[in-house]
N, C-alpha and C positions, 0 to 999 in steps of 0.2 A: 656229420652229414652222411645219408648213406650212399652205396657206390652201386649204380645202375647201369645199365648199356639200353641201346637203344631198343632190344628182342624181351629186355623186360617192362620196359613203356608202353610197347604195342598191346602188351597182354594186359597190362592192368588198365589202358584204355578203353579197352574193349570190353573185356569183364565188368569193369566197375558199371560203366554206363548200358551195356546190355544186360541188365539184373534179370532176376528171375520172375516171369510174369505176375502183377498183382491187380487188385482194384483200380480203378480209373483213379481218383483220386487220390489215393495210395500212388499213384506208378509217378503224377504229377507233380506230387508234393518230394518224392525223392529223386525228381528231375529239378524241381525248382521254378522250371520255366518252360514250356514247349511253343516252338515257332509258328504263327500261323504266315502262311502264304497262300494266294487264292488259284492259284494253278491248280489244275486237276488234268496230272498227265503219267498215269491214269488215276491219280486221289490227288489230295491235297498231301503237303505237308508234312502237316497236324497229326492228320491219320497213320500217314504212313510210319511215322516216328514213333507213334503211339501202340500200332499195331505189335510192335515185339514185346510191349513191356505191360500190355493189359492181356490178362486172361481174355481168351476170346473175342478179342476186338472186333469189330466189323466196321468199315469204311461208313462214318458220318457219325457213328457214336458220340463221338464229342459233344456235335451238335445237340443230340438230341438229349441228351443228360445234361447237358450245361445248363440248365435253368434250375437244375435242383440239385450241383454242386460248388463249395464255398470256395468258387474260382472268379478272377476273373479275366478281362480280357486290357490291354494296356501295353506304353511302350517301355521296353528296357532300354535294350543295347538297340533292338531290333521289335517288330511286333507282337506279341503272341498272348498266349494263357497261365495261368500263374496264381496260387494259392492266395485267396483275400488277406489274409494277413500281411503279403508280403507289400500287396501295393502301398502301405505305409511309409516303404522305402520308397516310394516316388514321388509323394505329393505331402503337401502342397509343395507344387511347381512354381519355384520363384521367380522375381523378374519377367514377367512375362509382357513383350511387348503387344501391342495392337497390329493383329493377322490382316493380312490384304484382304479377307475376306471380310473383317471389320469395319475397313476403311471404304470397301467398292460398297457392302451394303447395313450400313453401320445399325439400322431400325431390324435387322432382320434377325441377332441374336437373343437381344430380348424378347422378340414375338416367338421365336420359337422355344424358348425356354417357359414360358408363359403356356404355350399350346401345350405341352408335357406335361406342367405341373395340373394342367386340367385336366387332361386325358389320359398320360399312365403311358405305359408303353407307345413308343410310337414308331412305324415304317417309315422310310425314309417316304414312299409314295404316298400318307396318308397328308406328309407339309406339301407334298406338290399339288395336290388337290385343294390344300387351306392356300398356301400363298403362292400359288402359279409355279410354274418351271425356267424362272430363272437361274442362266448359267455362270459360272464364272473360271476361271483359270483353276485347274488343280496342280497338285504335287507334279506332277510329270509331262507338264506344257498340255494337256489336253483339257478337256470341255466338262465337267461334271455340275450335276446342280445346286446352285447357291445354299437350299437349305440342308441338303446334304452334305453339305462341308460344314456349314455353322456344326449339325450334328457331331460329326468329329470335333471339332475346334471344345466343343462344352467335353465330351466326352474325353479329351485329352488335358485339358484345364480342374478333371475331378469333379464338375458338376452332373454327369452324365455317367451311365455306366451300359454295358451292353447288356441286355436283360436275356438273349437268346438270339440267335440268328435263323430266317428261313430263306433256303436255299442257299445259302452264304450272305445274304446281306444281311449285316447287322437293325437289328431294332433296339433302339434306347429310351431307358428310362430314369426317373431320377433318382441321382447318387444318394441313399440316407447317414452312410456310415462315414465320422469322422476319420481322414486318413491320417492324422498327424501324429508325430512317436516323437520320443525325446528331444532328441537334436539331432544337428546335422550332419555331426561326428559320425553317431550311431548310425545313422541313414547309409551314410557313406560308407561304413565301416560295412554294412550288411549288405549294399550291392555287389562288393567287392568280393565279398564272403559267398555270395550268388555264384558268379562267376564262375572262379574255383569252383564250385562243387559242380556246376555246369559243363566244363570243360576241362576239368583236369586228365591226366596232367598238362597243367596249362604255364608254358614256359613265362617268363619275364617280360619278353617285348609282346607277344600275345596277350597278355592279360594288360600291358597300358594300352595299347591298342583298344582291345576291345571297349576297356572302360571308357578311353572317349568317345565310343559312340552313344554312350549314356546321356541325353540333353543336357547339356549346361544348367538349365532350367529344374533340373531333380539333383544334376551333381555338379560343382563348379569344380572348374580349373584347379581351384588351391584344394578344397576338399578331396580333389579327386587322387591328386598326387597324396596328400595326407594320408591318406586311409591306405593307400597301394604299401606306401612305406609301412605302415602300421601293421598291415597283413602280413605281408613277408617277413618281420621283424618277431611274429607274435607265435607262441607255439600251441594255434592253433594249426597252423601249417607246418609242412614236412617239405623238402627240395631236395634236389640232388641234378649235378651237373652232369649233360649226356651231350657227348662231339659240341662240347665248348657254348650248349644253348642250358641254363639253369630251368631247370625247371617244378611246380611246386605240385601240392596238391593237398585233401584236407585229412592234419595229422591222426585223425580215428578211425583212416579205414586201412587195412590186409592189403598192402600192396601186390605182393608176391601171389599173382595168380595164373591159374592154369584155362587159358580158354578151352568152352565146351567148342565139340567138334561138329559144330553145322555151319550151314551157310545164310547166309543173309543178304538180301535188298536192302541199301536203306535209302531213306529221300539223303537227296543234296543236302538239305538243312538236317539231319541226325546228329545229334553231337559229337559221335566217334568222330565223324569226317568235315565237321562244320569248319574246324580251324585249319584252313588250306595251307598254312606255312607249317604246321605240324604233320600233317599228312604226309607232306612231300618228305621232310624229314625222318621220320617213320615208316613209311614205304615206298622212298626212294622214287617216286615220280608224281607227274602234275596231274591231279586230277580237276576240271570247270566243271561250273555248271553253265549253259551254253543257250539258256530257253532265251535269250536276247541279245542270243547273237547270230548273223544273216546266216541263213541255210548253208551258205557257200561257205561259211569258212568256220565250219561246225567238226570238229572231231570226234565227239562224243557222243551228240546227238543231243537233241530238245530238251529231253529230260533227264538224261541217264541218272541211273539208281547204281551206284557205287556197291561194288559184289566183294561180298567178305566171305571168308574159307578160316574159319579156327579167327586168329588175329591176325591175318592179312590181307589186305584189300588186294585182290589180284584181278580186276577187271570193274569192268561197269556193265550193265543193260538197258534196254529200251523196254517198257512192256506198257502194249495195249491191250484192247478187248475190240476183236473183231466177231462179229454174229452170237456174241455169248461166250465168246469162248478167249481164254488169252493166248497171247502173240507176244511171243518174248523172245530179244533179239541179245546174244551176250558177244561182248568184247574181254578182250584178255590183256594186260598190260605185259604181261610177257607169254609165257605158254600157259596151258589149260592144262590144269593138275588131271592126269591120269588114273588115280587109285577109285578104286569102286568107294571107299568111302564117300569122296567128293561127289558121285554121281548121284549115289542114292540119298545126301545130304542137300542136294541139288533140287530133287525130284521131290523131299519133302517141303522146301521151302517153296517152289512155285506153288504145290498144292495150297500151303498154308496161303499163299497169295489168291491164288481162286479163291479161294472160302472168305478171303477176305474181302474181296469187291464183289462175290457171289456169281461166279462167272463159273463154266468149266474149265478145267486145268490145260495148261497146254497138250 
């Protein structure tokens, strides 16, 4: 096993997953997976995660190329975008019981799967015009509309796939490609394999973690422990124990790296800093994300963007766009590095952020 400290984790965290900018799909496919979330403070996401690792990214890119690449949209651990290939590893979704939303309007998922197969793509506004705007309970105790949740329920069952989104709302159309791949083993064995590549290096309690947030439904309970053992056991993985937490990652890549010397924004969800118990462990304090939690007892602020220097996270910031122009607020977890390198790595990376949401620079 090899012998690491925790100053060499930080760096090949960093490195690995800030790669060197490529194609969109290209950037996707050697992420695995990128998170979608519909907040836009000041982008979504998507974008923002996306922006270091595509050549010339620009805020909504995603959107607007997703219809003519072989992506798509689905849940893993969490929700996001993810090379067609892979959703094989999700579906078919077994066990699947009957959704509240079957049971309150039980005539309404076949009429609206029926209205697809006729029509082809569909808004969710084009079923409230066919079958009225009834509402019903969603995920988060609030009010949304019946046939917009049927929408999801098909689209997360594999009958449905998201054909493109405008303005962020999803429109769907119907699934043609079988997702089903050998066994369940395999399934298993490859979400697991997702993961790792996702978040390495990704310790032992983080990675059973994460995997149960995976739906029962794509991974079960016994498969899921199966496959974790099987991973860890298997020499496609490499580990090494750092302050008493094991940790693994995938045995073909150059551990031993040297972060370049700039700075960085990334979203909350970025995978350098996705994994909050690795963070803390790795540089030594508690970084949230805070966008729902009450103003009053907010440290961070709404959205803060986690501020990286070479491979360390030494702050976060707030940035908006007021009159065109951005508004960028920085916080320090301890002091604010001094050397003019920092400044002018500083000054290149907000620019790079204007250019990125098309704003002028601060």
């Amino acid at each position: 096993m090899a012998r690491f400290d925790a100053a060499a984790l930080r760096a090949y965290a960093v490195s690995r997953s800030l790669f060197p900018p490529r194609e969109l799909e290209a950037a996707i496919r050697a992420l695995g997976f990128v998170q979608i979330d519909p907040i836009r403070a000041p982008a979504r996401a998507q974008d923002l995660v996306l922006r270091h690792r595509v050549a010339n990214y620009r805020n909504g890119d995603l959107d607007r190329r997703y219809p003519d690449l072989p992506v798509v949209e689905d849940y893993v651990h969490v929700y996001g975008v993810l090379p067609r290939e892979t959703r094989r590893l999700l579906h078919p979704r077994a066990g699947e019981p009957r959704f509240h939303i079957e049971s309150e309007h039980p005539q309404l998922p076949p009429r609206v799967l029926a209205h697809v197969r006729l029509h082809g793509a569909t808004h969710p506004r084009d079923l409230a015009r066919a079958f009225g705007t009834q509402r019903t309970v969603n995920g988060w105790g609030g009010q949304s509309a019946a046939t917009t949740r049927v929408l999801a329920l098909l689209h997360y069952r594999g009958v449905l796939r998201v054909a493109r989104r405008v303005n962020g709302t999803r429109v769907y159309d119907l699934e043609t490609e079988d997702a089903r791949t050998s066994t369940p083993a395999v399934r298993a064995t490859g979400l697991i394999r997702l993961l790792v590549r996702l978040y390495a290096p990704l310790s032992d309690n983080s990675l059973k973690s994460l995997a149960k947030m995976i739906d029962t439904r794509s991974l079960s309970a016994e498969a899921r422990a199966a496959a974790i053992s099987r991973v860890m056991r298997s020499a496609w993985v490499a580990s090494a124990t750092v302050d008493g937490e094991r940790y693994f990652w995938p045995a073909d890549e150059n551990v031993r790296c040297e972060p370049r010397a700039e700075v960085r924004l990334l979203a909350p969800f970025d995978p350098v800093v996705w994994d909050r118990r690795r963070f803390e462990r790795l540089w030594d304090w508690a970084y949230r994300f805070e966008a729902y939690t009450p103003a009053s007892g907010r440290r961070f602020g709404y959205y803060a963007l986690p501020l990286l220097w070479r491979d360390a996270a030494i702050g976060w910031a707030n940035v908006t766009t007021r009159g065109g122009k951005l508004d960028v607020e920085l916080a320090f977890a301890r002091k604010r590095p001094r050397d003019v390198g920092f400044r002018r790595e500083l000054d290149a990376e907000l620019a790079r952020f204007a250019a990125f949401l098309d704003v002028d620079g601060a």
